[in-house]
C-alpha positions in Angstrom: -55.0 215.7 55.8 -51.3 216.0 57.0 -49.3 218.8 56.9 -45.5 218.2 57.1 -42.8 220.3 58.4 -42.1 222.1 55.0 -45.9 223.1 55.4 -47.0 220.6 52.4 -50.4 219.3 52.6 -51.5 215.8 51.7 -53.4 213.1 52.1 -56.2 210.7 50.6 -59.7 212.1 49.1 -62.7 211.5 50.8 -65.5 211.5 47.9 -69.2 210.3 48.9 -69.9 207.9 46.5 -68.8 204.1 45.8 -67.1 203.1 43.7 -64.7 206.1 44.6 -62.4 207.6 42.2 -60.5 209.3 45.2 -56.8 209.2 45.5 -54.2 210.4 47.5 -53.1 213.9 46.9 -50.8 216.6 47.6 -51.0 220.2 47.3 -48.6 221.8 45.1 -47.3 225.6 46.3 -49.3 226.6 42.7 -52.5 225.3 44.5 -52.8 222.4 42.1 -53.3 218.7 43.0 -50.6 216.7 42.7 -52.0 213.0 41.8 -50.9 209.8 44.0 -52.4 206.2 44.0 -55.9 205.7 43.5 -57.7 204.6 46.4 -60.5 201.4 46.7 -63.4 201.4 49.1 -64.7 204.6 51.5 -63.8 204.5 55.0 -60.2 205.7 56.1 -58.7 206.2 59.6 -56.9 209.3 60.1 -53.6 208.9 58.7 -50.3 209.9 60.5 -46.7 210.5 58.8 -43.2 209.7 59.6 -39.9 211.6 59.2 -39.4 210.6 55.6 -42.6 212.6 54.6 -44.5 208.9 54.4 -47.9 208.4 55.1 -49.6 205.7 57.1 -53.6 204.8 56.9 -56.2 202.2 57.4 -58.7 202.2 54.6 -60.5 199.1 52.5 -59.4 196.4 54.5 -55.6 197.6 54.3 -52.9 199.2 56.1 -51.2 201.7 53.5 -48.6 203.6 52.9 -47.5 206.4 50.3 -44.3 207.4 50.2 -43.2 211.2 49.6 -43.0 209.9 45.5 -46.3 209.2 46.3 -46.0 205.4 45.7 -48.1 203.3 47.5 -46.9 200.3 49.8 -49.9 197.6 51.1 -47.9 197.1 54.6 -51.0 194.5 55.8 -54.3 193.8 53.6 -57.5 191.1 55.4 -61.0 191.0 54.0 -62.7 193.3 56.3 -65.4 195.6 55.7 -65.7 197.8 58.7 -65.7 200.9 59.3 -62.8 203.1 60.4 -63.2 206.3 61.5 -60.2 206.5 63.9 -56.9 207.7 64.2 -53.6 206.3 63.1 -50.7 206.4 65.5 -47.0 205.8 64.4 -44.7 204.9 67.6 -41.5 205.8 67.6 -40.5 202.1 66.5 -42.4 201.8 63.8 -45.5 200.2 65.2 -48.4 201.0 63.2 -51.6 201.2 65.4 -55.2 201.2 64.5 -58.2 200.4 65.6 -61.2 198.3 63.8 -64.7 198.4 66.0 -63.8 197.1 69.5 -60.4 196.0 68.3 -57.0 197.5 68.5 -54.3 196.0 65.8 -50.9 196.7 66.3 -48.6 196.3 62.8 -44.4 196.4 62.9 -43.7 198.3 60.2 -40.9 199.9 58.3 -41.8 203.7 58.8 -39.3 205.6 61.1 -40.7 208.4 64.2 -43.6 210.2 63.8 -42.7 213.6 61.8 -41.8 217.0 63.8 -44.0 219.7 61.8 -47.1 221.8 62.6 -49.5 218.6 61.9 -48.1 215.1 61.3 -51.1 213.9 63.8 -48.9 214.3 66.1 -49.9 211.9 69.8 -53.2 211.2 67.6 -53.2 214.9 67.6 -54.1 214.7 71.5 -52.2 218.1 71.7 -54.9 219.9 70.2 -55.3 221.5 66.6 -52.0 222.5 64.4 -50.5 225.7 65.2 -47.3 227.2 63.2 -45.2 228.6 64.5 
């Protein structure tokens, strides 16, 4: 999940069965789920989020990206099938990094910086768990 720095949480479903129904969600300050994209295949990398409240994951063979309308963007798609359990990182320039297996991709991209809030997976969240402040 990602938290961004107006405390919203979001981020894509996890749900143990294929084929998934999961999407990407947000939580909505009523405490309901606020419906994004649908979501193909299982495995996801952690995802990280930019400035502009969008975020940026590996999952199903593709690099994607919802937007704060929650749209979704394909940035990069290849028929791959394994699995991810890593974490995203979002460089200042918009490179997109993730890692498959033994391999590390690297993607240019058109997100912006990594978003300043109490858990945008901030340095792959190398600083240790999200604190508010």
């Amino acid at each position: 999940m990602l938290v961004d720095s107006r405390g919203t949480v979001c981020g894509p479903e996890l749900e143990n069965c294929l084929p998934s129904k999961s999407r990407f969600r947000r939580l909505a300050p009523d405490n309901t789920l606020v419906d994004g994209p649908p979501l193909t295949g299982y495995y996801t990398s952690y995802p990280a989020m930019d400035r502009e409240g969008t975020a940026v994951f590996w999952r199903d063979g593709k690099l994607l990206a919802v937007d704060a309308d929650l749209d979704a963007h394909e940035l990069f798609a290849m028929d791959d099938s394994r699995n991810v359990m890593n974490r995203t990182l979002l460089l200042g320039d918009g490179r997109v990094v993730v890692s498959l297996d033994s391999e590390v991709l690297t993607f240019h991209s058109p997100l912006g910086p990594l978003a300043e809030g109490p858990w945008p997976c901030g340095d792959a969240n190398l600083r240790g768990n999200p604190v508010l402040g």
